[in-house]
C-alpha positions as CSV (number, residue, x, y, z in Angstrom):
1,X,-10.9,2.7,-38.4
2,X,-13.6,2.9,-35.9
3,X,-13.6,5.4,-33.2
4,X,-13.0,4.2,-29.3
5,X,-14.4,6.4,-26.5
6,X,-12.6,5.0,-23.3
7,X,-15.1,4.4,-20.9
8,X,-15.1,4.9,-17.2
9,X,-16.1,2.0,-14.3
10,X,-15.3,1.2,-10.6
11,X,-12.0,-0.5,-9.7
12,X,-12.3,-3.4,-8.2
13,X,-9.5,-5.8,-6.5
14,X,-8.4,-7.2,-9.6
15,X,-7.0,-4.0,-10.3
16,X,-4.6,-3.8,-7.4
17,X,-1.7,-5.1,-9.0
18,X,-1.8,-3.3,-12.2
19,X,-2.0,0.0,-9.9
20,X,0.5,-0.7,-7.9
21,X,2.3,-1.6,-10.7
22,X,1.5,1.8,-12.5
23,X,2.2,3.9,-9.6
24,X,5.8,2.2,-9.1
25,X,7.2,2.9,-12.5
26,X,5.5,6.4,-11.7
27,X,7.0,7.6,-8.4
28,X,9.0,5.0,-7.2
29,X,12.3,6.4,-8.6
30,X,11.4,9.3,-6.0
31,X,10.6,7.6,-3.7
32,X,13.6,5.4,-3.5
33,X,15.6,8.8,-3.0
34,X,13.9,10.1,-0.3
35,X,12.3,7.1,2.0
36,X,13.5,3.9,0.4
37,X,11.4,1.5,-1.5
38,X,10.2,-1.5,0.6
39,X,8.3,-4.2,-1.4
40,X,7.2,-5.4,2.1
41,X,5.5,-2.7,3.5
């Protein structure tokens, strides 16, 4: 099995959705609690 270094590059708009995506299942839970989670804003 061949070794993978991750490398590292600029985001770019493609990447929005997969971020928001990630920081959703990351801190939306808490957020919900405190402020409400509004898909619109």
């Amino acid at each position: 099995m061949a070794d993978h270094i991750p490398t590292l590059r600029p985001a770019t708009d493609q990447d929005s959705d997969l971020c928001f995506d990630i920081k959703k299942k990351a801190f939306g839970e808490y957020v919900e609690k405190i402020w409400g989670w509004d898909e619109d804003v």
